[in-house]
TIRO-2110 file (N, C-alpha, C; in Angstrom, 1 decimal):
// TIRO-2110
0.8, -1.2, 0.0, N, 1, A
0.0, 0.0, 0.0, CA, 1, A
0.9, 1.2, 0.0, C, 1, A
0.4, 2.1, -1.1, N, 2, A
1.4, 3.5, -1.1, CA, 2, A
0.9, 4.4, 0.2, C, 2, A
2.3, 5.1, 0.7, N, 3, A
1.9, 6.2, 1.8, CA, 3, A
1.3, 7.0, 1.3, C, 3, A
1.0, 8.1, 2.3, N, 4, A
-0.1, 9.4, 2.2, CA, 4, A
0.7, 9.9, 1.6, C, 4, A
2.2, 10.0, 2.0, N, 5, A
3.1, 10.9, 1.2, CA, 5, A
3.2, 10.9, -0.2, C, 5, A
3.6, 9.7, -0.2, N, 6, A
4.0, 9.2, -1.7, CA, 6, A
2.2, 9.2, -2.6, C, 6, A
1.4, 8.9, -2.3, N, 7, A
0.0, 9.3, -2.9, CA, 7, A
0.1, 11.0, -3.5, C, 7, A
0.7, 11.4, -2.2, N, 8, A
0.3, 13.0, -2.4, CA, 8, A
1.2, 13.7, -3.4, C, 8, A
2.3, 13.3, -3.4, N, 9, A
3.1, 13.1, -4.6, CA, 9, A
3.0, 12.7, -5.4, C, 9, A
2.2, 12.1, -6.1, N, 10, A
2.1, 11.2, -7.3, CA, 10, A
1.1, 12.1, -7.8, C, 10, A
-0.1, 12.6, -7.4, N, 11, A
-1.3, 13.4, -7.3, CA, 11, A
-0.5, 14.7, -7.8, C, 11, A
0.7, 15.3, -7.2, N, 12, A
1.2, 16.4, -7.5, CA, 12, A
2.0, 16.6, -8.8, C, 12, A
2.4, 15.4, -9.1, N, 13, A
3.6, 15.5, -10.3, CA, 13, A
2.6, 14.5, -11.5, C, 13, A
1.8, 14.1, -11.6, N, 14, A
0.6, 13.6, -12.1, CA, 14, A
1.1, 14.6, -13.8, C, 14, A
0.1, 15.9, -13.1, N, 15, A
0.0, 16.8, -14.5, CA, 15, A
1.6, 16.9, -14.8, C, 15, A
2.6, 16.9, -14.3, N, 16, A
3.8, 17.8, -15.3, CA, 16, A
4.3, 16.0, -16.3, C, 16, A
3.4, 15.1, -15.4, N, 17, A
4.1, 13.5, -16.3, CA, 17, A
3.7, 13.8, -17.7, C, 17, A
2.4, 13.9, -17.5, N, 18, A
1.2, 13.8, -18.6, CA, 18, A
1.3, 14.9, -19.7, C, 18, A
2.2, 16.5, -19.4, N, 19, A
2.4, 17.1, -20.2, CA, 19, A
3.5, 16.6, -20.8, C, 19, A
4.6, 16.7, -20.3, N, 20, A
6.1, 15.9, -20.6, CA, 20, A
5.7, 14.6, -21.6, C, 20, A
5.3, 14.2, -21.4, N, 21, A
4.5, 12.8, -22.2, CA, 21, A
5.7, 11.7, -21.3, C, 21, A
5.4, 11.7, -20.2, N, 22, A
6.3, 10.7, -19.8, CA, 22, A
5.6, 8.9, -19.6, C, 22, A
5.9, 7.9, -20.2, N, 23, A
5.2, 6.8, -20.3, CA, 23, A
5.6, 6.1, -18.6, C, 23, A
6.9, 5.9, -18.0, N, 24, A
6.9, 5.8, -16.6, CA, 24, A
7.4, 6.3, -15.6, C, 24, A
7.2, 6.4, -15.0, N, 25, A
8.2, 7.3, -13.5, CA, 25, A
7.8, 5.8, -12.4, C, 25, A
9.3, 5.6, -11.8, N, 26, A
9.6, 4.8, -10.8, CA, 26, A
10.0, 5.5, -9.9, C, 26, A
9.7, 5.2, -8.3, N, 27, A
10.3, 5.8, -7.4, CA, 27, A
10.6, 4.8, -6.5, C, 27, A
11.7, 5.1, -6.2, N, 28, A
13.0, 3.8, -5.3, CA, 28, A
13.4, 4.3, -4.1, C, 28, A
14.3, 4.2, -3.8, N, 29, A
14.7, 4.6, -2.3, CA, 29, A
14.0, 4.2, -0.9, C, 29, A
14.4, 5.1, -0.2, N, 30, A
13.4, 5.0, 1.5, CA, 30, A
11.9, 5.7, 1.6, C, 30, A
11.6, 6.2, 0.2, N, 31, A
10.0, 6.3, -0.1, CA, 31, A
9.5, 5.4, -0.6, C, 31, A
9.8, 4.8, -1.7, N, 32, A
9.8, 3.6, -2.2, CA, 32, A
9.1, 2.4, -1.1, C, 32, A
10.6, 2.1, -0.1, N, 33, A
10.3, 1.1, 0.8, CA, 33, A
9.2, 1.0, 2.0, C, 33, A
9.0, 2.6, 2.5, N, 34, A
8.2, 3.0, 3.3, CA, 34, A
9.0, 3.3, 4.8, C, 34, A
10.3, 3.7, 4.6, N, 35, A
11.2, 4.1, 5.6, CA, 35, A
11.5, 5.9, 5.1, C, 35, A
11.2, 6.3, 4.6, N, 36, A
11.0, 7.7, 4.4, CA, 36, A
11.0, 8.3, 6.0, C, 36, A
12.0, 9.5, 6.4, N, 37, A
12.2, 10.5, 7.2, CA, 37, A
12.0, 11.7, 6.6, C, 37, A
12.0, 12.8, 7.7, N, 38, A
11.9, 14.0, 7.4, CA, 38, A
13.3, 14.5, 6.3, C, 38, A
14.1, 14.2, 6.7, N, 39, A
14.9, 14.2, 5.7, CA, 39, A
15.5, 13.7, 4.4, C, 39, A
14.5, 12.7, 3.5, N, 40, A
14.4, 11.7, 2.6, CA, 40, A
14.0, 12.3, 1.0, C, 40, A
15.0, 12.2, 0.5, N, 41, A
14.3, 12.9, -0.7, CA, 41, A
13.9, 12.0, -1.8, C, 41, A
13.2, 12.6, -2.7, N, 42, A
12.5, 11.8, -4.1, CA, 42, A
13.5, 11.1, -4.5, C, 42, A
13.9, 9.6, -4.9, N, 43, A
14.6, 9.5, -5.8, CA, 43, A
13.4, 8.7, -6.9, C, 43, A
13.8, 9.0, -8.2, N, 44, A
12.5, 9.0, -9.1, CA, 44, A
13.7, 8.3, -10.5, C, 44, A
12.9, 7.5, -11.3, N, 45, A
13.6, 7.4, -12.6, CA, 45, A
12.1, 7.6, -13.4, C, 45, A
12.9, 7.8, -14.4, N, 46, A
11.5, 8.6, -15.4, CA, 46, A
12.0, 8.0, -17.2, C, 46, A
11.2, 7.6, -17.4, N, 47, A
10.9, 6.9, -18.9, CA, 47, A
9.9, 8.0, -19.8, C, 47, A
10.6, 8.5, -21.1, N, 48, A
9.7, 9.3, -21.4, CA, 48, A
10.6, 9.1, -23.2, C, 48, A
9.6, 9.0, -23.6, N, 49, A
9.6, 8.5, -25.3, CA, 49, A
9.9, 10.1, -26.4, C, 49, A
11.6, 10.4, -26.5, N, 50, A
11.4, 11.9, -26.8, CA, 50, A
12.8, 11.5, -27.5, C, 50, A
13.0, 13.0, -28.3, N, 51, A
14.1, 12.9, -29.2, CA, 51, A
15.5, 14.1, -28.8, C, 51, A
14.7, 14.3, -28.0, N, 52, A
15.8, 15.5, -26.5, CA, 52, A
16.5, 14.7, -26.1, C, 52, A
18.1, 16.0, -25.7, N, 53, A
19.6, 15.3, -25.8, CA, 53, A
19.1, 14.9, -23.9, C, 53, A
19.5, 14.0, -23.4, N, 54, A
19.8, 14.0, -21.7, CA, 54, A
19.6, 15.2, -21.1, C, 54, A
20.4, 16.3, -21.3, N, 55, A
20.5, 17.6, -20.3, CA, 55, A
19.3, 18.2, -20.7, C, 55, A
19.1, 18.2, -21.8, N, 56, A
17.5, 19.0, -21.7, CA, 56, A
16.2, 18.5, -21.4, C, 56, A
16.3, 17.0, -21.3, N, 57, A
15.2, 16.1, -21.0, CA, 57, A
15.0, 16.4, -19.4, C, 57, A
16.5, 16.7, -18.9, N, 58, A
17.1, 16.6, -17.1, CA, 58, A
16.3, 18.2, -16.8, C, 58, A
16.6, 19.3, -17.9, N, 59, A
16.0, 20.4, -17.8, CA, 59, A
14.4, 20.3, -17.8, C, 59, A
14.1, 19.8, -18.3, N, 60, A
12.2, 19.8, -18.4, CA, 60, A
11.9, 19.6, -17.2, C, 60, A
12.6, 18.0, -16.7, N, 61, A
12.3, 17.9, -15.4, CA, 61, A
12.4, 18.2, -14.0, C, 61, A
13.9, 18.5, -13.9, N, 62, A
14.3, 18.6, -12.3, CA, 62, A
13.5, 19.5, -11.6, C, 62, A
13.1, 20.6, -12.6, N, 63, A
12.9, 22.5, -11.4, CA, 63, A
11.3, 22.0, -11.6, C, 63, A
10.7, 21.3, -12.4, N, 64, A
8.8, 21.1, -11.9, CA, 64, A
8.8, 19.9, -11.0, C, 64, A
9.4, 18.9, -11.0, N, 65, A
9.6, 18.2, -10.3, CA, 65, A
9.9, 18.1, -8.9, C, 65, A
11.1, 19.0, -8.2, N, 66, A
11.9, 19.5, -7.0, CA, 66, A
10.3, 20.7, -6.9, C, 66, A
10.2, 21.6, -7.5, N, 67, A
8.9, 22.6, -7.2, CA, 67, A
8.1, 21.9, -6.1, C, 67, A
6.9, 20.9, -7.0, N, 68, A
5.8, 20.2, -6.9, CA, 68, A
5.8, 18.9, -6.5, C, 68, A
6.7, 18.3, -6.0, N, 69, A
6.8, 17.0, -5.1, CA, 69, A
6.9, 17.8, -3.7, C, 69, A
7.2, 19.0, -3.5, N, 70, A
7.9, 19.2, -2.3, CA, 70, A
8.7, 18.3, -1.0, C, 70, A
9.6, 17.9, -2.0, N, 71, A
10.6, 17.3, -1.2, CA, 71, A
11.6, 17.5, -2.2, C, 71, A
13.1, 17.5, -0.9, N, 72, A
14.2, 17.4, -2.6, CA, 72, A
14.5, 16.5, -3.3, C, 72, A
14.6, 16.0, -4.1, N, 73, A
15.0, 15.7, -5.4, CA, 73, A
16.5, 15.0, -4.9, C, 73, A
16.7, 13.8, -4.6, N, 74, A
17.9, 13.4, -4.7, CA, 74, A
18.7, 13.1, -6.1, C, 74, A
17.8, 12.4, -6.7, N, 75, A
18.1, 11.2, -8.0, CA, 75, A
17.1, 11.6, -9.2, C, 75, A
17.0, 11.8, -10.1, N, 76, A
16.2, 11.7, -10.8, CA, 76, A
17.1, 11.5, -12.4, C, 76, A
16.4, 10.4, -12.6, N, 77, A
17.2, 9.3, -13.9, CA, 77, A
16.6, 9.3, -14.8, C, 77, A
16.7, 9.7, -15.8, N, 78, A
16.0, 9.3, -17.4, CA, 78, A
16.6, 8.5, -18.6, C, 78, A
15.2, 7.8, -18.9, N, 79, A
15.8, 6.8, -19.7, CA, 79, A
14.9, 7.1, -21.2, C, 79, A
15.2, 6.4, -22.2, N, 80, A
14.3, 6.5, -23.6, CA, 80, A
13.5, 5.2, -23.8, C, 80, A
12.7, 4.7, -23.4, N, 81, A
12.2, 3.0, -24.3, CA, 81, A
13.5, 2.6, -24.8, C, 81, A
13.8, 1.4, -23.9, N, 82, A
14.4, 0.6, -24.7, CA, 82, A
16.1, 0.8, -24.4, C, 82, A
16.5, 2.2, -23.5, N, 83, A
17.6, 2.5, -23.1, CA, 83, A
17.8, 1.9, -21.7, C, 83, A
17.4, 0.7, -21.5, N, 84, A
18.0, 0.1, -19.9, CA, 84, A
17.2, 0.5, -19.0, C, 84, A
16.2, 1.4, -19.3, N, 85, A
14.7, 1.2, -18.2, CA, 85, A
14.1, 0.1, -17.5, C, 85, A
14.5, -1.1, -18.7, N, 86, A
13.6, -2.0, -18.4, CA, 86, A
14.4, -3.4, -17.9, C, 86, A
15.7, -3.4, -17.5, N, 87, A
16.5, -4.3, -17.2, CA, 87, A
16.1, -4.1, -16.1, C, 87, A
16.5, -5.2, -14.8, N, 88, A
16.7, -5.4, -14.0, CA, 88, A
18.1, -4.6, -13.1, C, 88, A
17.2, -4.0, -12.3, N, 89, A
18.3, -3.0, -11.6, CA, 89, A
18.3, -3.0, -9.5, C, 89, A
19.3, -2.5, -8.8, N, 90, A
18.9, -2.5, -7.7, CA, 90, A
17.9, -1.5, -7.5, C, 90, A
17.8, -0.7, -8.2, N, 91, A
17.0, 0.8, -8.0, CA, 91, A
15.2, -0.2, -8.5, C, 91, A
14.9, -1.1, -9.4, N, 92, A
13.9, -1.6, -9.5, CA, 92, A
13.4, -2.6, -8.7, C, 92, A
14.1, -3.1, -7.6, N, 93, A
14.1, -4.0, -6.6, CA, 93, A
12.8, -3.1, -5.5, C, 93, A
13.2, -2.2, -5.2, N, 94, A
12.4, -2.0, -4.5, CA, 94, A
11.3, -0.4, -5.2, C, 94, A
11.7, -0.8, -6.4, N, 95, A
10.8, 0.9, -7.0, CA, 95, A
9.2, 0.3, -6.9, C, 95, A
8.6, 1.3, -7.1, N, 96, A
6.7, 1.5, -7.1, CA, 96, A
7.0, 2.5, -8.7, C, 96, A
6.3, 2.1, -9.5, N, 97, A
5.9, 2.4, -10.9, CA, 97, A
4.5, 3.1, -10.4, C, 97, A
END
């Protein structure tokens, strides 16, 4: 079962997925697992089907993202379809898609 937090976050960063056209966002870490502290930030990977270089894909994201999660932003990873999103990773062991 997702926490309140992580709900409420998902609820928040919802519209900027859906503009972005992003097809997945995972989120891993100590929110993920449900050990989240006051001091825990988002770590997020994001799947989004686009023809933007890395840094500007990293630009769309980070500053709406860090905004409107209100929390910081530790990690946030992007990948393209088909670029290692979909391998088995330690970050997907414990992510919530």
């Amino acid at each position: 079962m997702l926490s309140k937090q992580l709900k409420d976050i998902a609820r928040r960063l919802r519209p900027i997925f859906e503009q972005l056209l992003v097809q997945r966002a995972i989120v891993f870490g100590s929110l993920a697992r449900g050990e989240a502290t006051r001091r825990s930030d988002l770590d997020l990977i994001v799947v989004m089907d686009t023809d933007k270089r890395f840094l500007d894909r990293y630009d769309d994201l980070l500053l709406p993202v860090a905004r409107n999660s209100r929390t910081r932003c530790g990690f946030v990873d992007l990948h393209t379809p088909g670029a290692g999103a979909d391998r088995p990773s330690p970050f997907h062991r414990d992510g919530i898609a």
